[in-house]
C-alpha positions as CSV (number, residue, x, y, z in Angstrom):
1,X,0.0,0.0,0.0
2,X,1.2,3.2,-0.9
3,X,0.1,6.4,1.5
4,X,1.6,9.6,3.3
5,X,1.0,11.3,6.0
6,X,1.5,15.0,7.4
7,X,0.2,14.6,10.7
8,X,2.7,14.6,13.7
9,X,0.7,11.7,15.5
10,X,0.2,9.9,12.4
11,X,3.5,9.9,11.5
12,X,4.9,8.9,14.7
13,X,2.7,6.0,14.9
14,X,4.8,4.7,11.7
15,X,8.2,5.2,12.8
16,X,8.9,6.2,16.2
17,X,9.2,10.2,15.8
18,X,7.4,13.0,14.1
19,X,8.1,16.7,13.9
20,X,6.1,20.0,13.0
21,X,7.7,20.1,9.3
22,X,7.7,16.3,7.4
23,X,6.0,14.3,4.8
24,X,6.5,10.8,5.7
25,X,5.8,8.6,2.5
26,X,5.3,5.0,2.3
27,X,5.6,3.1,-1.0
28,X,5.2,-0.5,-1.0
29,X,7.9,-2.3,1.7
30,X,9.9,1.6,1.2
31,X,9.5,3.7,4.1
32,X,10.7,7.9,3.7
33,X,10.6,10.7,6.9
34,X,11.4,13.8,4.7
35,X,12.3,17.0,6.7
36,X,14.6,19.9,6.4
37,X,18.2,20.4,8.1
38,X,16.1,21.5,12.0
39,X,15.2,18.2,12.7
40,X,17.4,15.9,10.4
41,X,19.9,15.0,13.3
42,X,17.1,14.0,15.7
43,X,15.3,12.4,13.0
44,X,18.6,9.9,12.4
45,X,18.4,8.5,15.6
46,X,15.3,8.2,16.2
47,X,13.3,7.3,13.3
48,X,12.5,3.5,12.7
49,X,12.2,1.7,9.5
50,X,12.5,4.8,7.2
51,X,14.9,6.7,5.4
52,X,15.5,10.0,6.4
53,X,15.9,12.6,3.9
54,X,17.1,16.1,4.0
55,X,15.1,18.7,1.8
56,X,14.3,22.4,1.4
57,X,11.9,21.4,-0.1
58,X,9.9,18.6,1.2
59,X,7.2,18.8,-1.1
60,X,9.6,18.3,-4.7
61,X,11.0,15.6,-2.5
62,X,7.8,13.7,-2.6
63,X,7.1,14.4,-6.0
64,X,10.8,13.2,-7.5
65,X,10.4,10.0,-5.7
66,X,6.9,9.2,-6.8
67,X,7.8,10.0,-10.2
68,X,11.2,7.3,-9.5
69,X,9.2,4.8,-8.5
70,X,7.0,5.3,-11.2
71,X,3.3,5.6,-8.4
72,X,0.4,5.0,-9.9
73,X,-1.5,5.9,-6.6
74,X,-1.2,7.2,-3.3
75,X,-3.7,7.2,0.1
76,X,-4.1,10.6,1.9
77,X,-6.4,11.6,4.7
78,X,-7.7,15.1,3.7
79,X,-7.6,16.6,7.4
80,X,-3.9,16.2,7.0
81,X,-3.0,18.3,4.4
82,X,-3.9,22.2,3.5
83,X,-5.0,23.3,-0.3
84,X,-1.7,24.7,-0.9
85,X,0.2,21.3,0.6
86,X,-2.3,19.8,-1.6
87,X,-1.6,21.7,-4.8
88,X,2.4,21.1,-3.9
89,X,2.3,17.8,-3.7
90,X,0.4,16.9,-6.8
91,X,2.2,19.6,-9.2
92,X,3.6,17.6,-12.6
93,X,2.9,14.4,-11.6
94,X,0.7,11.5,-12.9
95,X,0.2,10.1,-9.6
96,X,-3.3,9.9,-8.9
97,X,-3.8,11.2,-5.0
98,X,-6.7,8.8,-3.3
99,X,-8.9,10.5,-0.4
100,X,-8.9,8.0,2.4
101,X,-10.2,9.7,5.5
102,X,-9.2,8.8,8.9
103,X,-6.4,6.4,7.2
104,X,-4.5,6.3,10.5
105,X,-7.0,6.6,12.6
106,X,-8.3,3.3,11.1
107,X,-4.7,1.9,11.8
108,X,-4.6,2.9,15.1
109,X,-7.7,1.8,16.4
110,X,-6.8,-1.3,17.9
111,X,-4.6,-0.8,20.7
112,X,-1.2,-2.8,20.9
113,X,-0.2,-4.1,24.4
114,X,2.4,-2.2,24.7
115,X,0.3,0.8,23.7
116,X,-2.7,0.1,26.2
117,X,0.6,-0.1,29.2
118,X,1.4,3.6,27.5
119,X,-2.0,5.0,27.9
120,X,-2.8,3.0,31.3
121,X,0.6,4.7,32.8
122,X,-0.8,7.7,32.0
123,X,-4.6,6.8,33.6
124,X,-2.3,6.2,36.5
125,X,-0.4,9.4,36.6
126,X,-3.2,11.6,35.7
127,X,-5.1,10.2,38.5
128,X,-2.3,11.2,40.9
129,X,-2.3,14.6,39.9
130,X,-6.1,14.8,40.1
131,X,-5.7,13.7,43.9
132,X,-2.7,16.5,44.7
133,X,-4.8,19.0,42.9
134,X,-7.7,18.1,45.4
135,X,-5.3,18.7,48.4
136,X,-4.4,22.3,46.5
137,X,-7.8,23.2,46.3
138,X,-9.0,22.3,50.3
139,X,-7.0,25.8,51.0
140,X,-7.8,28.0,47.8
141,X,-11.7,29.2,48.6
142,X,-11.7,32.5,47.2
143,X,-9.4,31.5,44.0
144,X,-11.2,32.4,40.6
145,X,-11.7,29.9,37.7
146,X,-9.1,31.2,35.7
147,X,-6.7,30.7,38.6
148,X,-7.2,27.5,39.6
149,X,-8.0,26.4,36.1
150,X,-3.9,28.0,35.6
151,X,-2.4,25.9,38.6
152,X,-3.8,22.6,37.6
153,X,-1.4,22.6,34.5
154,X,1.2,22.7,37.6
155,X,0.0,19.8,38.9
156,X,-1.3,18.0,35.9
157,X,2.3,18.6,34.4
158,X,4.6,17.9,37.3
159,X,6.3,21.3,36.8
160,X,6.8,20.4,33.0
161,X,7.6,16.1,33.2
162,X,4.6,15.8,31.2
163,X,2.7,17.4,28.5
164,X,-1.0,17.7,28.9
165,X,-3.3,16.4,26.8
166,X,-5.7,19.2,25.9
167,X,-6.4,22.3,28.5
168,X,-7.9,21.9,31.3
169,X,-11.6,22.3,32.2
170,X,-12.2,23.9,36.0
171,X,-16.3,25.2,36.1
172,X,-17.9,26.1,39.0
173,X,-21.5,25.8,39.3
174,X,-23.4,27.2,36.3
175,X,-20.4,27.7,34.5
176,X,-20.1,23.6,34.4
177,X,-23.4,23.9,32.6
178,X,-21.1,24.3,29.8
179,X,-19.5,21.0,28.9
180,X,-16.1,22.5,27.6
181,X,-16.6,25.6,29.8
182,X,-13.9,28.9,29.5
183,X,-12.6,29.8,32.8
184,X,-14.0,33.1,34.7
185,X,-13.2,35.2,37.3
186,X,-15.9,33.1,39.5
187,X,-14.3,32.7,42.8
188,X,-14.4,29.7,44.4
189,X,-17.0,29.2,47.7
190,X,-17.5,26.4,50.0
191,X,-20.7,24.5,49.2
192,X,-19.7,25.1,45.3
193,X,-19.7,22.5,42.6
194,X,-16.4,22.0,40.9
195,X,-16.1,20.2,37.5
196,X,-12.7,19.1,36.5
197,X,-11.9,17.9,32.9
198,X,-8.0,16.8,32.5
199,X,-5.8,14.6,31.1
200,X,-1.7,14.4,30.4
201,X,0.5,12.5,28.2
202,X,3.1,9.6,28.8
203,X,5.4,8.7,26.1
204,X,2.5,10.9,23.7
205,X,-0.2,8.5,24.6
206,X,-3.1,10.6,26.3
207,X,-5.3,10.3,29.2
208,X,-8.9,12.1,29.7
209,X,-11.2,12.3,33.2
210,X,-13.7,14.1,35.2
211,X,-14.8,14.6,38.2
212,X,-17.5,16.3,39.4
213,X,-17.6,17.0,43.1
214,X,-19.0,19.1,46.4
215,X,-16.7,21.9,47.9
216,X,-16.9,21.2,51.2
217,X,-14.6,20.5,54.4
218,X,-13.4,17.4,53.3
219,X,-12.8,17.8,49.7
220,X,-11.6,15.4,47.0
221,X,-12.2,13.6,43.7
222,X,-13.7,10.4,44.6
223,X,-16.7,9.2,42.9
224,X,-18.7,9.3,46.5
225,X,-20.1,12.7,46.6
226,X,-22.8,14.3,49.0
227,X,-24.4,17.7,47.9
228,X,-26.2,20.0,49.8
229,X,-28.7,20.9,46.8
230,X,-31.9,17.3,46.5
231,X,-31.8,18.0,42.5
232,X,-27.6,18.1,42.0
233,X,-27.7,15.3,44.2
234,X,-30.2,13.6,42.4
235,X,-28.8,14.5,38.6
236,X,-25.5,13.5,40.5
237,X,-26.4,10.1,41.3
238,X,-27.8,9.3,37.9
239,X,-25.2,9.8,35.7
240,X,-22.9,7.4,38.3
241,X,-26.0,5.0,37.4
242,X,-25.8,5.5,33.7
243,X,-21.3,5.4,33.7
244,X,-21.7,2.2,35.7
245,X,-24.4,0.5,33.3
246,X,-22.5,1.5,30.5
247,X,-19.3,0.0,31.8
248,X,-20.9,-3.1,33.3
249,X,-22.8,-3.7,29.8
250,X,-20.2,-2.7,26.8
251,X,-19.1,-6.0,25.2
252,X,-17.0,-6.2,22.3
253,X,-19.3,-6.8,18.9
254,X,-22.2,-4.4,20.2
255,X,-22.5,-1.1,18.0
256,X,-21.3,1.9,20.0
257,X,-24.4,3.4,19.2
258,X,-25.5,0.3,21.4
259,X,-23.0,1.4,24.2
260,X,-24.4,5.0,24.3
261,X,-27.5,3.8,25.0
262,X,-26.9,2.3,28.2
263,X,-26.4,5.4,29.6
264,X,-28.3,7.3,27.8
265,X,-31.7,5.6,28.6
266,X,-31.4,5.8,32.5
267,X,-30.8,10.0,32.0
268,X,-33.2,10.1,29.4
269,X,-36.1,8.3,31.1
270,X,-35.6,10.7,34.1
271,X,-36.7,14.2,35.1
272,X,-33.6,15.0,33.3
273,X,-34.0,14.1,29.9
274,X,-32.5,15.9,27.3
275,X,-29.3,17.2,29.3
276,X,-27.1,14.9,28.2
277,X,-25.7,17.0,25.1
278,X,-23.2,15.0,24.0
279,X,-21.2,11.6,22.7
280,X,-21.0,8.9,25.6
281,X,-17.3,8.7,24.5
282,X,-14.1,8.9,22.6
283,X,-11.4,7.0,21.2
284,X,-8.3,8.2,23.1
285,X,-4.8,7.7,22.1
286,X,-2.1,9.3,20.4
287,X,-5.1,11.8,19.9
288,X,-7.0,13.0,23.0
289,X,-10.2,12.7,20.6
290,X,-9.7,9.4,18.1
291,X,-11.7,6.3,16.8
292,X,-14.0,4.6,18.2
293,X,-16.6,7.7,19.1
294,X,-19.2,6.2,21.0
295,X,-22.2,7.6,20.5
296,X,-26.3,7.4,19.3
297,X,-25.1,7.7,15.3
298,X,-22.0,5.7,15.1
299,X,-22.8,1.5,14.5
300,X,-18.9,0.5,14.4
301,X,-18.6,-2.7,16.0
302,X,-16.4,-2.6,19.2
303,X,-13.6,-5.1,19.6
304,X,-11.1,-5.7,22.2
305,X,-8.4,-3.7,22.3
306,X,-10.5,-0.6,21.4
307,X,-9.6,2.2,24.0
308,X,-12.5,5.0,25.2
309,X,-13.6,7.5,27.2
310,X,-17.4,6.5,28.9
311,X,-18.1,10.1,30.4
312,X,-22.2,10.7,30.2
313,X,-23.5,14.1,31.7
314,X,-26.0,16.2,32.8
315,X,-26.1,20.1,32.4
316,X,-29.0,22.6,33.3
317,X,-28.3,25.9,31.6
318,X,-28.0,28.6,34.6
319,X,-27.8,26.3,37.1
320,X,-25.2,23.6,37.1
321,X,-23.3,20.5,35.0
322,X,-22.3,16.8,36.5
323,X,-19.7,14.5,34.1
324,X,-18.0,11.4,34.9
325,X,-15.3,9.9,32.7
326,X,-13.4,7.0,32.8
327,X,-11.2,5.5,30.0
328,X,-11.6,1.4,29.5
329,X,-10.1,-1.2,27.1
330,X,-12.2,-3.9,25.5
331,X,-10.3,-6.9,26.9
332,X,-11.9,-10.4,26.8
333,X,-15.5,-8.9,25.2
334,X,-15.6,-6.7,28.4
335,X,-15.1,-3.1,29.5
336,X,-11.8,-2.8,32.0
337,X,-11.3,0.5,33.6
338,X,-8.3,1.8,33.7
């Protein structure tokens, strides 16, 4: 199969490394990483099972060894490349460039072992920083979103060990109506609902969770959580009903449109219905947001070693927003956190 990729994920799931400036083309058993002079020396000893070549201009690069090797046809995913990479690429050549979209997404959806250990590391590490962060916020009442929503990176990143995996969300109350909420100058109050939405990297492999929880005396992250407020508690309570039966019923070979509506039903067939707004869950990997996406359109069959986010919600404009999310593997026909 002949393909190429621009994408800095894509390309390092072919050989090991990627930077902000390559083609990477594959022809047949013939693997090339194609960059200019910045990033040749790193891209020497650290690419795997491709040639490295040295251009000013990547693009002629491409096109003088498609025209070598005499290509009748090449994949691309369209997200990858820009008009004018486009019209680069293809200038006075009789290759024929084939659309394929999500071509390494595709590639990537099933997980490798040594992949899911990758992305469970990072589960592991992310979950540590969720629990400091809790400790950080028992003595910052009075801290605004923006604030606190600023000193999780801290935490999140160990002081810059890790890169995170998209930016924080930290909403209080009505702001967490929002599901990817912006940060205000809201302070922080005991008896205040905090939503957190994070996730970091380990060796580029991503991690994603929420928590939604009470600000009170004894404040953390746990999935126990007691508010003061009979509806939040209520709305609380039933999306942990709809993660759990979405977790305890995903088996491999159901649809994910199936999987969403595990969850989906027991919000939906409540006083609630309607506030879940979006997808039940994601593919999460290289990408933060990849294949599978689990939710009431998609009928992709689910097979182990699929990795995803089960996160369902609740959110009443005004008032307030509840998400849970956990990441879990298909492993033996079966859901496994991790």
């Amino acid at each position: 199969m002949n393909y190429i990729h621009k994408d800095e994920n894509a390309v390092y799931y072919e050989c090991g490394y990627s930077c902000d400036n390559v083609f990477f083309l594959k022809l047949g058993s013939e693997a090339f990483f194609i960059t200019d002079p910045r990033y040749t020396t790193d891209a020497k000893e650290s690419v795997k099972g491709a040639e490295v070549i040295e251009a000013r201009d990547l693009a002629a690069e491409v096109r003088k060894l498609l025209r070598k090797n005499r290509i009748k046809r090449v994949l691309y995913d369209p997200k990858e490349f820009s008009c004018q990479d486009f019209e680069a690429l293809t200038k006075g050549v009789a290759t024929r460039f084939v659309p394929k979209r999500d071509l390494s997404w595709d590639r990537r959806i099933i997980k490798s072992e040594q992949e899911i250990e990758c992305i469970k590391r990072s589960v592991e590490l992310n979950a540590q920083a969720f629990d400091t962060f809790a400790q950080f916020l028992q003595k910052s009442e009075g801290k605004s979103e923006r604030e606190l929503a600023y000193e999780a990176k801290r935490f999140l990143s160990r002081k810059g060990e890790f890169d995170l995996s998209f930016e924080p969300i930290f909403a209080i109350n009505e702001n967490a109506a929002k599901p990817h909420a912006t940060p205000s100058n809201k302070p922080l109050q005991k008896g205040d609902l905090i939503l957190f939405d994070a996730g970091i990297k380990y060796e580029r492999y991503c991690s994603d969770r929420t928590r939604t929880a009470y600000y009170g005396e004894e404040f953390s992250f746990r999935k126990e959580q007691g508010f003061k407020s009979t509806k939040i508690q209520k709305a609380y309570d039933l999306v942990k009903k709809a993660q759990e039966a979405a977790i305890e019923g995903a088996r491999s070979g159901m649809m994910a449109k199936e999987i969403d509506a595990l969850a989906r039903k027991i919000i939906d067939d409540s006083e609630f219905k309607g506030t879940f707004v979006h997808s039940l869950g994601h593919g999460v990997g290289l990408d933060i947001h990849e294949k599978p996406f689990i939710n009431a359109r998609n009928s992709q069959i689910i097979e182990d070693g699929m990795v995803f986010t089960i996160e369902p919600g609740i959110y009443v404009p005004g008032e307030f927003g509840i998400r849970i999310e956990d990441m879990v593997v298909m492993r033996n026909g079966r859901a496994e956190v991790l």
